[in-house]
ROFI-414663 format. One record per residue (C-alpha): residue in three letters; y, z, x. Coordinates in Angstrom, 1 decimal, decimal comma. Example, Ala and Ser with C-alpha at 12.3 -4.5 7.8 and 13.67 -1.06 7.14 Angstrom:
+--------+--------+--------+--------+
: residu :      y :      z :      x :
+--------+--------+--------+--------+
:    Ala :   -4,5 :    7,8 :   12,3 :
:    Ser :   -1,1 :    7,1 :   13,7 :
+--------+--------+--------+--------+
//
This chain:
+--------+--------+--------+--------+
: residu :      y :      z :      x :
+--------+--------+--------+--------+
:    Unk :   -4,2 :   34,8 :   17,2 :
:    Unk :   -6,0 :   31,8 :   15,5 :
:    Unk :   -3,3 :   30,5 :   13,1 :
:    Unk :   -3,6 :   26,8 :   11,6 :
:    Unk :   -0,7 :   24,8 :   10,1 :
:    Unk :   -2,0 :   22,7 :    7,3 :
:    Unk :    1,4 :   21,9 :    6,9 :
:    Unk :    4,6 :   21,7 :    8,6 :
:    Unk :    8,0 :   20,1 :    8,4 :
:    Unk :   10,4 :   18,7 :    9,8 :
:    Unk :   10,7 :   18,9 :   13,7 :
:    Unk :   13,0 :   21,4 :   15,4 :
:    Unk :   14,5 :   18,8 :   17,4 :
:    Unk :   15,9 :   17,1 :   14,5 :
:    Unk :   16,9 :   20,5 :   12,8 :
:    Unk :   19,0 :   21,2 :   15,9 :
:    Unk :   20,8 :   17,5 :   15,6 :
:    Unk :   21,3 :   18,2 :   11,6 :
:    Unk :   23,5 :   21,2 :   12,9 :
:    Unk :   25,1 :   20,2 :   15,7 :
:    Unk :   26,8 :   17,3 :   13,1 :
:    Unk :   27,7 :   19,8 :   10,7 :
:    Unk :   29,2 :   21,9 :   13,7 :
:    Unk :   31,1 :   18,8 :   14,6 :
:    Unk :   32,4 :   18,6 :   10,9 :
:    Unk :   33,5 :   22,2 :   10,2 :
:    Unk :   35,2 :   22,6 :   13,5 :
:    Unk :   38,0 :   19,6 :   12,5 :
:    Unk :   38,4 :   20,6 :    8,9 :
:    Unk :   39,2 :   24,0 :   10,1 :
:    Unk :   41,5 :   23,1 :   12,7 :
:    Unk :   43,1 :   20,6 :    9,8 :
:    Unk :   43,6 :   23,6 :    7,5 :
:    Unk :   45,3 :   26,2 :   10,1 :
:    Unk :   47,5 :   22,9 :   10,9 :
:    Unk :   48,7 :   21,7 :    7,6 :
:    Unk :   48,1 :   24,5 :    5,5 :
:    Unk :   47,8 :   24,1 :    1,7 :
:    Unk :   48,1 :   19,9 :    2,2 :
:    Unk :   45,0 :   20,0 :    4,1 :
:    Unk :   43,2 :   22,3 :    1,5 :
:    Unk :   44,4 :   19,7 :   -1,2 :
:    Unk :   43,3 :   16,7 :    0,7 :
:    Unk :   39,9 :   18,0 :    1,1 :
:    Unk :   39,7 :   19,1 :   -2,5 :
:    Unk :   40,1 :   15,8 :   -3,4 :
:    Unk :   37,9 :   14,0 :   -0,9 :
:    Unk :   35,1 :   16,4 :   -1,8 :
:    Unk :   35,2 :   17,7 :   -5,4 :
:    Unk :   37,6 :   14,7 :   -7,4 :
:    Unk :   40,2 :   18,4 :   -8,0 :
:    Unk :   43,7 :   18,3 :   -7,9 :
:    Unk :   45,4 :   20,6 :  -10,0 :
:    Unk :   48,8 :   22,2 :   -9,9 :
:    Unk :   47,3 :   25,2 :   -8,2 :
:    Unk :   44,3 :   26,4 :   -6,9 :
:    Unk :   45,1 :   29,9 :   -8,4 :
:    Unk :   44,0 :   30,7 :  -11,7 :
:    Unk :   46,5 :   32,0 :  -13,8 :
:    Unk :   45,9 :   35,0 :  -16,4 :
:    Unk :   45,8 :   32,7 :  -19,3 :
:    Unk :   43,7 :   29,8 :  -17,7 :
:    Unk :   41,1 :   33,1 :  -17,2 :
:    Unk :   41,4 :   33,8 :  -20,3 :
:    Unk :   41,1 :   30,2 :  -21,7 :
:    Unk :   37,9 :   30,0 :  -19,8 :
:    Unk :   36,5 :   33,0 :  -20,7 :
:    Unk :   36,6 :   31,7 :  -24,3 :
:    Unk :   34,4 :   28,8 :  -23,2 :
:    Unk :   31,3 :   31,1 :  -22,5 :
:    Unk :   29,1 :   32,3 :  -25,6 :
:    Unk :   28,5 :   35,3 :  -26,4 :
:    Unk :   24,9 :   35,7 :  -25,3 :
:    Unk :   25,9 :   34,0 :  -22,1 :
:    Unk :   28,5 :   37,0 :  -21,7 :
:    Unk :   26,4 :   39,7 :  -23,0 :
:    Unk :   23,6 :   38,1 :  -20,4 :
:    Unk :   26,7 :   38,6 :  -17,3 :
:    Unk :   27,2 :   42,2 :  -18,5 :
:    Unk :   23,4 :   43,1 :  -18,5 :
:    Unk :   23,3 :   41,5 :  -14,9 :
:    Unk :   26,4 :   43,1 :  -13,7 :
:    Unk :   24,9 :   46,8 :  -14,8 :
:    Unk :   22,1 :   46,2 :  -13,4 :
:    Unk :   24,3 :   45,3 :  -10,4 :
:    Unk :   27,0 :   47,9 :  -10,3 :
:    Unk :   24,1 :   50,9 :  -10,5 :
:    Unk :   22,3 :   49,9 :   -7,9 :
:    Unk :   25,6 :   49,3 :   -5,4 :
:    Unk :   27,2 :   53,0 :   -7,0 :
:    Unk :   24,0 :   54,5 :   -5,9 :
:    Unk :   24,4 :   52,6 :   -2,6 :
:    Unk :   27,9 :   54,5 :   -1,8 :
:    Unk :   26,9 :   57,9 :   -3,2 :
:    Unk :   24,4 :   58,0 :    0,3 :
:    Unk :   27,2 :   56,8 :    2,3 :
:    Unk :   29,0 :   60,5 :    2,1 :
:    Unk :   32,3 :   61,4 :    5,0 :
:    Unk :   31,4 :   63,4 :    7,7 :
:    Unk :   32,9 :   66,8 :    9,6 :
:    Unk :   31,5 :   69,5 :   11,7 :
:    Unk :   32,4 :   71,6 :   14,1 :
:    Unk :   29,8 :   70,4 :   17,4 :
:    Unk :   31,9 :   73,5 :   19,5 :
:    Unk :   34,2 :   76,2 :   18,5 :
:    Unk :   37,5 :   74,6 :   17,8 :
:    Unk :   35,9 :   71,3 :   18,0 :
:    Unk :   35,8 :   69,7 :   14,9 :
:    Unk :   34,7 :   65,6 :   15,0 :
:    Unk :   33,8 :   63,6 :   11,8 :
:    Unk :   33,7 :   60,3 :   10,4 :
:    Unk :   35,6 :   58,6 :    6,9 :
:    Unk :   34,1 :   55,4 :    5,1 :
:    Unk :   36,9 :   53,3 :    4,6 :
:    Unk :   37,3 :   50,1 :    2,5 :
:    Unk :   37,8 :   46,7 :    4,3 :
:    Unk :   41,6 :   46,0 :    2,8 :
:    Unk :   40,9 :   42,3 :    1,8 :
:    Unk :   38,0 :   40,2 :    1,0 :
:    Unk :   37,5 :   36,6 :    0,2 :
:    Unk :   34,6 :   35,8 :   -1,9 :
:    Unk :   32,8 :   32,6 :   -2,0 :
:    Unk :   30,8 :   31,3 :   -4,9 :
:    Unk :   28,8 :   28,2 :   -4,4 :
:    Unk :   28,9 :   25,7 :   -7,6 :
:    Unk :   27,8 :   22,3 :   -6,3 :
:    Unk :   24,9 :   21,1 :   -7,5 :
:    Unk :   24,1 :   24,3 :   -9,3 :
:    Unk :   26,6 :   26,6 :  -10,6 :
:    Unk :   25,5 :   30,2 :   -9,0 :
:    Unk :   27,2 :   32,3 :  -11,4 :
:    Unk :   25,3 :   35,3 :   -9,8 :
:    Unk :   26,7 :   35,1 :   -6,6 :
:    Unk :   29,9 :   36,4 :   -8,0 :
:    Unk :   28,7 :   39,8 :   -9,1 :
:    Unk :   26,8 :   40,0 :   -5,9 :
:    Unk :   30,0 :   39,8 :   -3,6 :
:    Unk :   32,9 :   40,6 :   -6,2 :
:    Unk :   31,1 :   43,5 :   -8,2 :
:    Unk :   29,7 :   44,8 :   -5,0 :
:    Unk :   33,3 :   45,0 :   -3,4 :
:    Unk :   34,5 :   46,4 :   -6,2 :
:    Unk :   32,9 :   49,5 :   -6,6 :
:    Unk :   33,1 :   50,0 :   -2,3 :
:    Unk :   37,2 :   50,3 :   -3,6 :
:    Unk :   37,6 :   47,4 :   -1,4 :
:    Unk :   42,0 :   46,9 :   -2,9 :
:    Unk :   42,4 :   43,2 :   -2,6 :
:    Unk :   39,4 :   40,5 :   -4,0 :
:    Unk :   39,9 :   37,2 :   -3,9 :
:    Unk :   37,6 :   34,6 :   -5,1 :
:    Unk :   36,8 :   31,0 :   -4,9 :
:    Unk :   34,4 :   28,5 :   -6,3 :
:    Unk :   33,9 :   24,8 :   -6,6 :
:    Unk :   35,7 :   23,0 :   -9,9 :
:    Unk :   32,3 :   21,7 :  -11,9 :
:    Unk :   32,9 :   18,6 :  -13,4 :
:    Unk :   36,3 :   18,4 :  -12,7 :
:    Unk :   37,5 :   22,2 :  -14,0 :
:    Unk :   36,6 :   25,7 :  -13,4 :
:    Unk :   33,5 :   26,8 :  -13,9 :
:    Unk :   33,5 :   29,3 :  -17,2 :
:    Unk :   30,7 :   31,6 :  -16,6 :
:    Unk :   31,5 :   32,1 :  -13,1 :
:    Unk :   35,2 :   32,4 :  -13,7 :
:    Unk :   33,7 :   35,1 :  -16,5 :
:    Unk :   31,4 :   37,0 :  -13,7 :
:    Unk :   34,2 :   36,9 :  -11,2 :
:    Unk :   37,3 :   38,4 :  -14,0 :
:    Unk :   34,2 :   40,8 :  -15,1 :
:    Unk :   33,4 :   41,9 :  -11,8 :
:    Unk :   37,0 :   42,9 :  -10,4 :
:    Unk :   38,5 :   39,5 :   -8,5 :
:    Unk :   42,5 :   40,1 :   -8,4 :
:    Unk :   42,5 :   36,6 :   -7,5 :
:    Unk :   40,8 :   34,1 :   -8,5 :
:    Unk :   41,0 :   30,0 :   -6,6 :
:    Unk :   38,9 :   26,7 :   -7,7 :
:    Unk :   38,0 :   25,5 :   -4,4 :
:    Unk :   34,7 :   24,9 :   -3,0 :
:    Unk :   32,9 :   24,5 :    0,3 :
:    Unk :   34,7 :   24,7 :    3,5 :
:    Unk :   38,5 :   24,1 :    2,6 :
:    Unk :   37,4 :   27,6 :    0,4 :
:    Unk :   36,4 :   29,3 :    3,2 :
:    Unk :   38,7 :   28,0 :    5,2 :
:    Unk :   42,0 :   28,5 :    3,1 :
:    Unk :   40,7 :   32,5 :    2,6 :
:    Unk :   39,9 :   33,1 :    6,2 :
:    Unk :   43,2 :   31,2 :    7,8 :
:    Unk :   45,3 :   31,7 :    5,3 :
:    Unk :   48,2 :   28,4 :    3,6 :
:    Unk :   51,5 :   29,0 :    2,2 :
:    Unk :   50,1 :   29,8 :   -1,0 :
:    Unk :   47,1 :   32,1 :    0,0 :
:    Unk :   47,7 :   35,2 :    1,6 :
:    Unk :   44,5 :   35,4 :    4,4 :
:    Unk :   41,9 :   38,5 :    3,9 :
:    Unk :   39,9 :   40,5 :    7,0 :
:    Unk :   36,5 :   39,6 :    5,7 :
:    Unk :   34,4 :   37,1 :    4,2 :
:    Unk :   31,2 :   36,8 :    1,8 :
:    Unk :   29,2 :   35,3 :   -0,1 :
:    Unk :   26,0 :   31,9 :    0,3 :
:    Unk :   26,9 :   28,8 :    0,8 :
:    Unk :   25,3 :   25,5 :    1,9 :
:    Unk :   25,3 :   24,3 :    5,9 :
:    Unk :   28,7 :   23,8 :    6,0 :
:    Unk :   30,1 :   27,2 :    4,8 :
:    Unk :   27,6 :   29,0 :    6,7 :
:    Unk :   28,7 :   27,0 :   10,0 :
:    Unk :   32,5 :   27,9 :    8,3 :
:    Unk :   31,8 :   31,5 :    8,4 :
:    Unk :   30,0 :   31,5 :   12,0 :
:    Unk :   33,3 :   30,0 :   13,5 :
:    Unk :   35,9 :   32,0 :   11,8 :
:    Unk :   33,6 :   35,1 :   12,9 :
:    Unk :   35,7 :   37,3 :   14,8 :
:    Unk :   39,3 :   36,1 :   13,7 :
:    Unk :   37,9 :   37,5 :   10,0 :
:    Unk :   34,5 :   39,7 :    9,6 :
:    Unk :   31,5 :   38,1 :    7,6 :
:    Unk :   28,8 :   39,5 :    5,9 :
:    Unk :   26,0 :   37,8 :    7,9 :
:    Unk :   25,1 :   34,2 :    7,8 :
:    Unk :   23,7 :   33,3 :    5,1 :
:    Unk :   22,4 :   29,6 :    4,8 :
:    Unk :   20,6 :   27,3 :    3,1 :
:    Unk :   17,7 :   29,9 :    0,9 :
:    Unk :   14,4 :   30,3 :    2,6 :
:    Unk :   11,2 :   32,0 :    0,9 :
:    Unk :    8,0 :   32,8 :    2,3 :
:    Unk :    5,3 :   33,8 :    0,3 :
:    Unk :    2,4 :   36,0 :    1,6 :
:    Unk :   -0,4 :   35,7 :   -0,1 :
:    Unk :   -4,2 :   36,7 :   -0,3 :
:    Unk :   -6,7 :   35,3 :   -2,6 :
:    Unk :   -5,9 :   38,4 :   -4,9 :
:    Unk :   -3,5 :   35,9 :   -6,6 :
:    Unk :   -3,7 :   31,9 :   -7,5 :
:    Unk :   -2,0 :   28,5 :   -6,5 :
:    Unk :    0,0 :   28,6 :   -9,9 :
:    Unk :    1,8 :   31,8 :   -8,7 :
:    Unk :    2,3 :   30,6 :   -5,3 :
:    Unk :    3,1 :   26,9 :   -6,0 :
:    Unk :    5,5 :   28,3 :   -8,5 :
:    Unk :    7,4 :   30,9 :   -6,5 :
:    Unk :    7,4 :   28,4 :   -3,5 :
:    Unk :    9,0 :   25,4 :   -5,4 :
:    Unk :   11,8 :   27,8 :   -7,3 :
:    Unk :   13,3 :   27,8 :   -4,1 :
:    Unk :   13,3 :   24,7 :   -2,5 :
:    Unk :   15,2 :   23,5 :   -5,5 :
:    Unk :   18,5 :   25,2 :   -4,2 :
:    Unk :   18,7 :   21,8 :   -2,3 :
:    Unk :   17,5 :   19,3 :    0,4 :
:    Unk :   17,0 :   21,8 :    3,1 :
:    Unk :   15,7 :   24,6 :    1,6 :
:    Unk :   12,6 :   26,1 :    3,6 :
:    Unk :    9,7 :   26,9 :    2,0 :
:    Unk :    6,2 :   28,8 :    3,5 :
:    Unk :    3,0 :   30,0 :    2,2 :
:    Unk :    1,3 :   32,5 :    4,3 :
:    Unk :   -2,3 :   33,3 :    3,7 :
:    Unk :   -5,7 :   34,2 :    5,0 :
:    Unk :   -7,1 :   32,1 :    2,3 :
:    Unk :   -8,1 :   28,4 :    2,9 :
:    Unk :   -9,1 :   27,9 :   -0,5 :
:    Unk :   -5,6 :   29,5 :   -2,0 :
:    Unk :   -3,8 :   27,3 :    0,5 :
:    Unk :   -5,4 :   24,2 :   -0,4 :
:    Unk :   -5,3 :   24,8 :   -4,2 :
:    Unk :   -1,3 :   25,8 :   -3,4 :
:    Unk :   -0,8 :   22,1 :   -1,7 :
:    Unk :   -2,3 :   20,5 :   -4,8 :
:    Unk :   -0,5 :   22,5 :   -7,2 :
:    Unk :    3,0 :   21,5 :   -5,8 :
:    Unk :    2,1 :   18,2 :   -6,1 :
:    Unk :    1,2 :   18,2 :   -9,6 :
:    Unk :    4,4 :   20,5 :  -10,5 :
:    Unk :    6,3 :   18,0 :   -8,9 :
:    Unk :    5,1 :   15,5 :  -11,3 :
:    Unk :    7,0 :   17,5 :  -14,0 :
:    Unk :    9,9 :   19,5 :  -12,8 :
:    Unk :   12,8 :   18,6 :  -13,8 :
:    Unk :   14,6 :   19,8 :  -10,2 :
:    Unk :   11,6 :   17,7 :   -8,5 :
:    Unk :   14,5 :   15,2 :   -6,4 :
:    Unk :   15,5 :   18,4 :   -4,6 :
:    Unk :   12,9 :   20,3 :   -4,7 :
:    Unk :   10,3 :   17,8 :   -3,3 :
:    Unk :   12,7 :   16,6 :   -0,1 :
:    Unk :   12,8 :   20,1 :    0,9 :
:    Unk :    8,8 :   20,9 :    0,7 :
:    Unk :    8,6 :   17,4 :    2,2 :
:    Unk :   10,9 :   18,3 :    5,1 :
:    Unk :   10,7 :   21,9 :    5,2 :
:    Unk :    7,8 :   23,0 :    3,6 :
:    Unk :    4,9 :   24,8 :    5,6 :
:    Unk :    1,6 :   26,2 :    5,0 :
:    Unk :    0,6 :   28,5 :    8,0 :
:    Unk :   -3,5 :   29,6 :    7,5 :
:    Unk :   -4,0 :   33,0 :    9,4 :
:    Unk :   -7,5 :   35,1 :    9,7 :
:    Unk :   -6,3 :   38,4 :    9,0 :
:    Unk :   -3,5 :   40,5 :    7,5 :
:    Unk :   -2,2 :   41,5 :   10,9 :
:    Unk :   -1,8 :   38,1 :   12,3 :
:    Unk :   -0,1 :   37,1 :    8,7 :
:    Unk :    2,2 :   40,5 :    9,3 :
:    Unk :    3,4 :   39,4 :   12,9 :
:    Unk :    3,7 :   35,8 :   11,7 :
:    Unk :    6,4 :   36,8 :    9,0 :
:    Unk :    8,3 :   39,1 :   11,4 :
:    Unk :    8,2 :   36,6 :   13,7 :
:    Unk :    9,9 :   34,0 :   11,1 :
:    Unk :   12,3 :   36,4 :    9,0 :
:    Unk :   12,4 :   34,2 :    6,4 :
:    Unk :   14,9 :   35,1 :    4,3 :
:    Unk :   13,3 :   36,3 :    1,2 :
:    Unk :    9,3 :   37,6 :    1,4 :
:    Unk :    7,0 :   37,3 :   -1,7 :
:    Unk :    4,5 :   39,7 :   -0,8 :
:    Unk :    1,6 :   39,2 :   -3,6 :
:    Unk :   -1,7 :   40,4 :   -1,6 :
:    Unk :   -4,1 :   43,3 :   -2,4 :
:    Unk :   -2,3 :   46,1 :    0,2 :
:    Unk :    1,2 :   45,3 :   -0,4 :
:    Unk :    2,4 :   48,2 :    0,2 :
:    Unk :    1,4 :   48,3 :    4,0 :
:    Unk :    3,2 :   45,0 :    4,2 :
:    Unk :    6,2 :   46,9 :    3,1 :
:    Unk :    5,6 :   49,9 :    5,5 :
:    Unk :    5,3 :   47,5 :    8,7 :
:    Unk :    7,5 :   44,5 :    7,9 :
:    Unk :   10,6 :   44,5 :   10,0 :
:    Unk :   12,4 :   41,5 :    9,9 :
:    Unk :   13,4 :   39,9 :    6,8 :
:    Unk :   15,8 :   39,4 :    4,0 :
:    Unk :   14,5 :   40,9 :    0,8 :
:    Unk :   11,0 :   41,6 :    0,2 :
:    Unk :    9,8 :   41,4 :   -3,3 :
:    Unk :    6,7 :   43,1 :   -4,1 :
:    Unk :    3,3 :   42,3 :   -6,3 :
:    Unk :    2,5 :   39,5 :   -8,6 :
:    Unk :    5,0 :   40,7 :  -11,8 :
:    Unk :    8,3 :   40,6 :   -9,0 :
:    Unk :    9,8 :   37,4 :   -8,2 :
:    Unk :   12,2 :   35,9 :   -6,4 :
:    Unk :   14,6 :   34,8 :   -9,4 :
:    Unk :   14,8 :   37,9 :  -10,9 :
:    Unk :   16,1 :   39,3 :   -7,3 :
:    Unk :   18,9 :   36,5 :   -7,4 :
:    Unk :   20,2 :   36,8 :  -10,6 :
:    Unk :   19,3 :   40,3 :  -12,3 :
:    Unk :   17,2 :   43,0 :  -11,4 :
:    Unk :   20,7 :   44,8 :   -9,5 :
:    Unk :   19,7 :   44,0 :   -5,4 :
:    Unk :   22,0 :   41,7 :   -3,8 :
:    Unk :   21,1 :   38,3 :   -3,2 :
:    Unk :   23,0 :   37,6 :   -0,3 :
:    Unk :   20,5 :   37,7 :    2,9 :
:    Unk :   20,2 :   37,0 :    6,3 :
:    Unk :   19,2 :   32,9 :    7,3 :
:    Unk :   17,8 :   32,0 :   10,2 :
:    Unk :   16,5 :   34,9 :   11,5 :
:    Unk :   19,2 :   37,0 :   11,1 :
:    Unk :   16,6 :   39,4 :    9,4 :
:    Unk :   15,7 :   40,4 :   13,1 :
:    Unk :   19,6 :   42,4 :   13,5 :
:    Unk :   20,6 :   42,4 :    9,7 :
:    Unk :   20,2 :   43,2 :    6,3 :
:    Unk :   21,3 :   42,0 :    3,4 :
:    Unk :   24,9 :   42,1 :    1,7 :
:    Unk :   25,3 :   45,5 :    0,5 :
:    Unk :   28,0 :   48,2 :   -0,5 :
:    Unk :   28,1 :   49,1 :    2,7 :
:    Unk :   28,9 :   45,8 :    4,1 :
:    Unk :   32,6 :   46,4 :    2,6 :
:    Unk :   33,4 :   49,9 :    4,1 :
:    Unk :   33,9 :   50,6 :    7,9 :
:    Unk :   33,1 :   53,9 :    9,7 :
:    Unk :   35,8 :   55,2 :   11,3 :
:    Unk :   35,7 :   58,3 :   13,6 :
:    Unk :   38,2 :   61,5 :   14,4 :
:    Unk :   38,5 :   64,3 :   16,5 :
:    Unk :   40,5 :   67,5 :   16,4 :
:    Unk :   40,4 :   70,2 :   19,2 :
:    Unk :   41,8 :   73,8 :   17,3 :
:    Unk :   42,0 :   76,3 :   19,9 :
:    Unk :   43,1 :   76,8 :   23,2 :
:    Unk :   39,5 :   77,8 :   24,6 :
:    Unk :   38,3 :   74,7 :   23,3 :
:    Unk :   40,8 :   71,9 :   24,9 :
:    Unk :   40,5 :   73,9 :   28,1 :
:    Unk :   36,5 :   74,0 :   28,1 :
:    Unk :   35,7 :   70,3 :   26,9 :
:    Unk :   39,3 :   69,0 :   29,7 :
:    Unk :   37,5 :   70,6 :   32,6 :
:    Unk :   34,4 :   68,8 :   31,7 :
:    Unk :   36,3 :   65,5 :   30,9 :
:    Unk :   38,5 :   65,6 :   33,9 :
:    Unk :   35,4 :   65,9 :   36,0 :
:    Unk :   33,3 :   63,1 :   34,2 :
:    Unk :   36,5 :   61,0 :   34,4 :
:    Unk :   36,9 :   61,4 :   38,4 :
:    Unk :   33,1 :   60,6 :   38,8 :
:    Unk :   34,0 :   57,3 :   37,6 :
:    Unk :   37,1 :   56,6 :   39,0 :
:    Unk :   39,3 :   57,1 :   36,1 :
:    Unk :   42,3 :   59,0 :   38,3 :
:    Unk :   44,8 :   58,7 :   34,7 :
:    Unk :   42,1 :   59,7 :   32,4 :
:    Unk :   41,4 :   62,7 :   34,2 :
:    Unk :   44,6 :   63,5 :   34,5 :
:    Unk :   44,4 :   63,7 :   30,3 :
:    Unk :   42,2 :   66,2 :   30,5 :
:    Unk :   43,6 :   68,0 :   33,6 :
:    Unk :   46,9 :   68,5 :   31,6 :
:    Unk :   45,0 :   70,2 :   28,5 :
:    Unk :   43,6 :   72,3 :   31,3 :
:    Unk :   46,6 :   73,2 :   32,6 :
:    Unk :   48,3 :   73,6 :   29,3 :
:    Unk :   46,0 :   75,3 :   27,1 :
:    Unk :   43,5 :   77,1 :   30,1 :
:    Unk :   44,0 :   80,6 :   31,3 :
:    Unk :   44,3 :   81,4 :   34,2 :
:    Unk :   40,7 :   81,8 :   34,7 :
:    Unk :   38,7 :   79,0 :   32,7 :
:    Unk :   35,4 :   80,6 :   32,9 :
:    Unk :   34,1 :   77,1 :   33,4 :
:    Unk :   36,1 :   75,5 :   35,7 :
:    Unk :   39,8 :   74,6 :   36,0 :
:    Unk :   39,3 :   71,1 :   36,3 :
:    Unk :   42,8 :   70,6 :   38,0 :
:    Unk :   42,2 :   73,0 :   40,5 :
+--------+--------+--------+--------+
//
């Protein structure tokens, strides 16, 4: 494989030290929060985000007062969104359909899709208010029948946020909290006096939610980790720099450590790229974030062929995949590991985080190699059941039980079976009395 970096960022070793102090970080303020409770979530509010209200809980009017803040093409804008939304997750659970069938005469097994009962979502609202993430977690839950949503975000300059509070009341939330960052997640996953805890959390977040999420894993469920954004952009000479410079840099704005990669067989389209962020860093308004993450995180991988730029972006899963090259269509037929891919020169990225109805929360850090993306399905679990209806039937599947049991040592488990045997069995099982 002959692959040449014309750019790359910042070294893993120094990636791996930026975590392990955010590691150190979220481990204490979770242990402060199942310690001291709602005092703790206070304290960090104010340390953090300046906030300390009465309560944390929005009230019905303080919704409602909010609410009247947004205009009226902002909220028509948040119901076109949340359509959009809500189709594509109801056609989501109409493919997810109960199952029951009978595998043996009198032997009937199935399975039931089943709501997780709670769910705490987060919204992120520091440096950028991401009123879409509230559909994407709340909307989606709601229309899985998921009973209790609860809600958080950041307070932006010093109060809730109106348009998010708007896309979290619109999309279902039964509660709704002004917190942000890891006292959030924290406060929703251990639960304070004041804040009953759920089973399950979701929703983006910066380094320290993500780390937030990865520890509570296990006492709560999570959606996957989801991280600081990444994009990748493959690209052929089918396309220009403008496009790819473009769709690279509308990421790396989410903030300082935002990776970014262009991946193409074209030296001329990566050079031109490279030259066109640097002039549209000269003029975008987002350049102070923007430009640290190329700087730091940005790469430019040069590849021969389409195969060698295919097992390249497997081999990353980045997070999401522009794909804008003249066969894009095979990319999406053999790409395996990603977040989202988003398809030919008229898709793009933004549209996929804010609009077009697929959820924006994705797999980070190669998580695209064992997940997918936040989805209806995300919110329901599969549970299985079994019901034996005859007597031929317990007394066929115990003698082959009690026998599979004993081969493994399992003297009580066969004797589960043996009683069924001996219970339900005539006196000649035509297969075997297993207790004989």
């Amino acid at each position: 494989m002959t692959i040449t970096h014309l750019k790359t960022g910042k070294p893993e070793s120094e990636r791996a030290d930026d975590d392990a102090k955010v590691r150190a970080t979220v481990e204490d303020v979770l242990k402060d929060i199942e310690t001291r409770g709602d005092a703790a979530v206070r304290d960090l509010s104010v340390k953090f985000d300046k906030y300390d209200p009465p309560a944390f809980r929005l009230s019905a009017s303080e919704i409602e007062a909010a609410m009247a803040k947004v205009s009226k093409r902002d909220m028509d804008d948040i119901h076109f969104a949340q359509t959009q939304i809500r189709r594509f997750a109801e056609a989501q659970r109409a493919s997810m359909t109960d199952v029951e069938i009978e595998t043996l005469p009198g032997v009937v097994l199935g399975h039931r899709n089943i709501p997780v009962q709670s769910v705490g979502c987060y919204v992120p609202g520091g440096k950028f208010p991401m009123v879409a993430s509230a559909h994407m977690s709340v909307l989606t839950a709601t229309v899985a029948g998921v009973p209790r949503i609860i809600a958080s975000a950041p307070p932006v300059k010093g109060a809730p946020h109106p348009a998010i509070v708007a896309a979290m009341h619109m999309g279902g939330a039964h509660e709704i909290y002004v917190l942000g960052g890891m006292q959030a997640v924290g406060a929703m996953a251990l639960g304070t006096e004041t804040i009953n805890p759920v089973d399950m959390l979701v929703g983006p977040g910066n380094a320290f939610v993500a780390e937030a999420k990865r520890q509570l894993y296990g006492r709560v469920g999570i959606d996957l980790f989801a991280g600081p954004t990444e994009t990748m952009v493959i690209a052929d000479d089918s396309v220009d720099a403008e496009l790819c410079a473009t769709d690279l840099l509308g990421q790396a704005e989410h903030g300082y450590n935002s990776p970014a990669i262009l991946l193409t067989n074209s030296r001329k389209l990566a050079e031109a790229t490279l030259v066109e962020i640097d002039r549209l860093l000269k003029i975008l308004p987002t350049a102070a974030t923007a430009g640290v993450s190329w700087a730091d995180y940005g790469e430019v991988i040069l590849c021969e062929t389409h195969d060698e730029m295919l097992a390249a972006a497997n081999d990353i899963a980045s997070e999401h995949v522009q794909v804008m090259t003249d066969r894009d269509d095979w990319y999406l037929e053999n790409m395996h590991s990603y977040g989202a891919l988003f398809l030919g020169p008229r898709t793009n990225v933004a549209n996929g985080d804010k609009v077009i109805g697929t959820n924006h929360t994705l797999p980070t850090k190669k998580a695209g190699r064992y997940t997918g993306g936040l989805w209806v399905g995300k919110f329901l679990k599969t549970h299985s059941y079994q019901r034996i209806t005859t007597d031929e039937a317990a007394a066929r599947i115990g003698a082959y039980g009690s026998r599979l049991c004993m081969l493994e040592g399992f003297v009580g488990h066969a004797e589960q079976c043996n009683v069924r045997v001996r219970r339900y069995g005539q006196q000649n099982v035509p297969y075997g009395a297993a207790s004989e």
